[in-house]
PASERO-15316 format. One record per residue (C-alpha): chain; x, y, z. Coordinates in nm, 2 decimals. Last residue first. Example, Ala and Ser with C-alpha at 12.3 -4.5 7.8 and 13.67 -1.06 7.14 Angstrom:
<recs>
 chaine      x      y      z
      A   1.37  -0.11   0.71
      A   1.23  -0.45   0.78
</recs>
This chain:
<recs>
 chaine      x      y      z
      A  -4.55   4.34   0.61
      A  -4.80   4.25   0.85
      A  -4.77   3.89   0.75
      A  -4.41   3.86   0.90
      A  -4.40   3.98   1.20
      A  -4.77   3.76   1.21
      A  -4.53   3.47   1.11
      A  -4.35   3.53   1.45
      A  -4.64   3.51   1.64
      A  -4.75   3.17   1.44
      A  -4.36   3.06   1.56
      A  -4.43   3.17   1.92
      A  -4.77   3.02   1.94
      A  -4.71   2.64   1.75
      A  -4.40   2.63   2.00
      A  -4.63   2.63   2.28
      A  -4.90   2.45   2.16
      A  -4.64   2.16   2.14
      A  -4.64   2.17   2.52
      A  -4.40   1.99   2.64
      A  -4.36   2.23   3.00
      A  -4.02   2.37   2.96
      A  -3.85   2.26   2.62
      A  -4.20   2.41   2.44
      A  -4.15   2.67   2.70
      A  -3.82   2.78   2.54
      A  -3.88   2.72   2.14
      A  -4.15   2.93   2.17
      A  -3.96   3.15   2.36
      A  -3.66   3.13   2.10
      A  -3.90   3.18   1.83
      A  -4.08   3.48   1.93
      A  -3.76   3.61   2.03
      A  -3.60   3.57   1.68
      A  -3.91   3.69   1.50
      A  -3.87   4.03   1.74
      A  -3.55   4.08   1.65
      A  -3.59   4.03   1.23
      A  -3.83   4.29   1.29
      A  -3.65   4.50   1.44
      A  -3.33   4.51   1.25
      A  -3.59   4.49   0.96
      A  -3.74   4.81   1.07
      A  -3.92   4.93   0.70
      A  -3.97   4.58   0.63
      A  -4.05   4.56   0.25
      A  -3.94   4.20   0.18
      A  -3.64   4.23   0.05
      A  -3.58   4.43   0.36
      A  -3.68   4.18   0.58
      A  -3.54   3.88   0.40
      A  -3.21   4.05   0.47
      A  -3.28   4.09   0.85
      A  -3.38   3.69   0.87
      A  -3.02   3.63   0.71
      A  -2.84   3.87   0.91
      A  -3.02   3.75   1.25
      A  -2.91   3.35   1.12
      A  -2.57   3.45   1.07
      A  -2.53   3.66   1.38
      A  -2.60   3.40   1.61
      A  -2.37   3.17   1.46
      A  -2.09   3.45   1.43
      A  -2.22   3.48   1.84
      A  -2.16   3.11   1.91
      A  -1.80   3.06   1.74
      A  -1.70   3.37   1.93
      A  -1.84   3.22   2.27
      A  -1.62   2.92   2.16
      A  -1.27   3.13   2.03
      A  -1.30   3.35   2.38
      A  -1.52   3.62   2.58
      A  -1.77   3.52   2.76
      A  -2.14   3.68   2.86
      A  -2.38   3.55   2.63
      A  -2.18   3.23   2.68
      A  -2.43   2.99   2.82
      A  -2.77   3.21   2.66
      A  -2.65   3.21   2.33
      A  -2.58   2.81   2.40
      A  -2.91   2.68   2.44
      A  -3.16   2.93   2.20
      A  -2.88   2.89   1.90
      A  -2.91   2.46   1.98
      A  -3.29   2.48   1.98
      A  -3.43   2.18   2.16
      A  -3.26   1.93   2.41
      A  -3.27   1.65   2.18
      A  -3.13   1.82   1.91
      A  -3.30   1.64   1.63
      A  -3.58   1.69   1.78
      A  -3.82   1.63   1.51
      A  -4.05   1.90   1.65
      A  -3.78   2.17   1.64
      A  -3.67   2.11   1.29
      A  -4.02   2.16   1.16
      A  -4.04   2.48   1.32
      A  -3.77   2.61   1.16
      A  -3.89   2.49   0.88
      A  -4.19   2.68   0.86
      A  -4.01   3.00   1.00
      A  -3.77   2.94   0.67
      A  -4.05   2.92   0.44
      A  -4.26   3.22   0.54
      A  -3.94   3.43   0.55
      A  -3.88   3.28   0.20
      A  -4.18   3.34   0.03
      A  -4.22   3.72   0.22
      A  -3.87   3.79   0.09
      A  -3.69   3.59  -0.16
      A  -3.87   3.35  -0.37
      A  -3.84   2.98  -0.22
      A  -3.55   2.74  -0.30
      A  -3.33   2.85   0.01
      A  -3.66   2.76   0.25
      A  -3.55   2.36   0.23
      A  -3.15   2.45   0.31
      A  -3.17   2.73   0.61
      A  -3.34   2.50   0.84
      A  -3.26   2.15   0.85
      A  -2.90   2.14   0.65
      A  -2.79   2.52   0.76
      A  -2.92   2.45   1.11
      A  -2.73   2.08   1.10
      A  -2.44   2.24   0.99
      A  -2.48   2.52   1.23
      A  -2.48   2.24   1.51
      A  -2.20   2.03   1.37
      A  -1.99   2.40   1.34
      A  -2.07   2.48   1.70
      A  -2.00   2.11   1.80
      A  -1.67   2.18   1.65
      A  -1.57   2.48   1.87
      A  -1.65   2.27   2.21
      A  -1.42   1.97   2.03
      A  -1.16   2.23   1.97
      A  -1.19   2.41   2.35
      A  -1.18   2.07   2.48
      A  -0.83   2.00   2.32
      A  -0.65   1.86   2.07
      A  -0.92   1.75   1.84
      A  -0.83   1.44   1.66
      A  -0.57   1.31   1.85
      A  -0.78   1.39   2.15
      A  -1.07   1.22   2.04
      A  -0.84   0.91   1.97
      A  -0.68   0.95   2.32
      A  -1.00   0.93   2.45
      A  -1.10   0.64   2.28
      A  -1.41   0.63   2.07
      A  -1.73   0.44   2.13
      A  -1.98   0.79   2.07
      A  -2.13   0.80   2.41
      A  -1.88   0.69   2.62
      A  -1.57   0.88   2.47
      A  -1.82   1.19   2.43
      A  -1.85   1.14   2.81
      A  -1.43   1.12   2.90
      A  -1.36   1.41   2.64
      A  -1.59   1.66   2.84
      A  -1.85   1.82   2.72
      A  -2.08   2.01   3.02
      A  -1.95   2.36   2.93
      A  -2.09   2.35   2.57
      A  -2.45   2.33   2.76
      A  -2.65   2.08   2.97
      A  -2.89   1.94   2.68
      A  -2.88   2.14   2.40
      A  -2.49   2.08   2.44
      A  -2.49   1.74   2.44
      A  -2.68   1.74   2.13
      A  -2.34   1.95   1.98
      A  -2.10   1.74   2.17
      A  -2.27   1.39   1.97
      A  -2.20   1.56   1.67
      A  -1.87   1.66   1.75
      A  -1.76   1.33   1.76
      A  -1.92   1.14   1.49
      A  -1.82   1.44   1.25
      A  -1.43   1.43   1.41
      A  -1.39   1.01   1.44
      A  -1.52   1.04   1.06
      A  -1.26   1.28   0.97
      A  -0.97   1.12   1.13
      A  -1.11   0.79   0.99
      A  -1.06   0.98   0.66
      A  -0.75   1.14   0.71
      A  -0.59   0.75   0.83
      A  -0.71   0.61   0.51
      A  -0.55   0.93   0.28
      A  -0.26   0.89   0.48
      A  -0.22   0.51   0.38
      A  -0.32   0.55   0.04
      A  -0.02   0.82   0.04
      A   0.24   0.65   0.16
      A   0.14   0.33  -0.14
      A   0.00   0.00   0.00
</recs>
């Protein structure tokens, strides 16, 4: 077997062992936060050594980083993906609160909304994770202010605000009580945003 089969093997089970890894960190995450992810659990949950996570990673810092990327991955893949087809503005809006929605009541995070999770956990750090949280933050405002304005708004900053907190408490007492009524409430509130445009 040529040098370069055999890095190209050991890259790809590097790769795997990273997606399989910080997957599982991200639904930790939604669960007890990016603060709760230590290598010892993820070795548990996901069947790989420690010392193979930390070949991989590094550190904790790297694996807390990755789970950011899984989770916006996952957002981009869930959420952002099945409204990109839809005409820009109103269409679109409509489309990416519908989806949003859909993501949250397949629970594919099982502790709900990974944005709503960790914004709150490092709202107030400084630091490559908390900075890996706000970009992801910021992405997702950016994108709901820009349909705004192709939309009409004539506050989209505002706007695009109050759909995100409609969302998030949605998303919040839906993760509370169980109450799918809940959710159904904070994302037909945030449509209205949308609907009086």
């Amino acid at each position: 077997m040529s040098e370069t089969a055999t890095t190209d093997g050991r890259r790809a089970r590097g790769d795997a062992t990273r997606r399989k890894v910080a997957r599982e960190a991200a639904m930790i995450a939604t669960i007890s936060g990016l603060d709760s992810i230590t290598v010892g659990t993820l070795a548990d949950r996901t069947g790989v050594s420690k010392s193979g996570i930390l070949t991989v990673f590094g550190s904790r810092e790297a694996i807390q980083v990755a789970a950011v990327a899984e989770a916006r991955r996952i957002y981009q893949e869930h959420v952002i993906g099945p409204a990109w087809g839809s005409e820009p503005g109103r269409a679109r809006l409509r489309a990416l609160l519908e989806s949003w929605r859909a993501y949250l009541l397949s629970e594919i995070f099982p502790g709900g909304c990974f944005l709503a999770t960790t914004t709150v956990e490092y709202g107030h750090r400084d630091g490559e994770v908390a900075d890996a949280v706000r970009r992801l933050q910021r992405e997702w405002l950016d994108l709901l202010e820009a349909e705004l304005r192709t939309a009409g708004s004539a506050s989209p900053v505002d706007d695009a605000f109050s759909i995100d907190a409609l969302l998030n408490a949605g998303n919040t007492h839906f993760q509370l009580y169980g109450d799918r009524a809940d959710l159904e409430r904070g994302c037909t509130l945030a449509l209205a945003v949308v609907d009086r445009l």
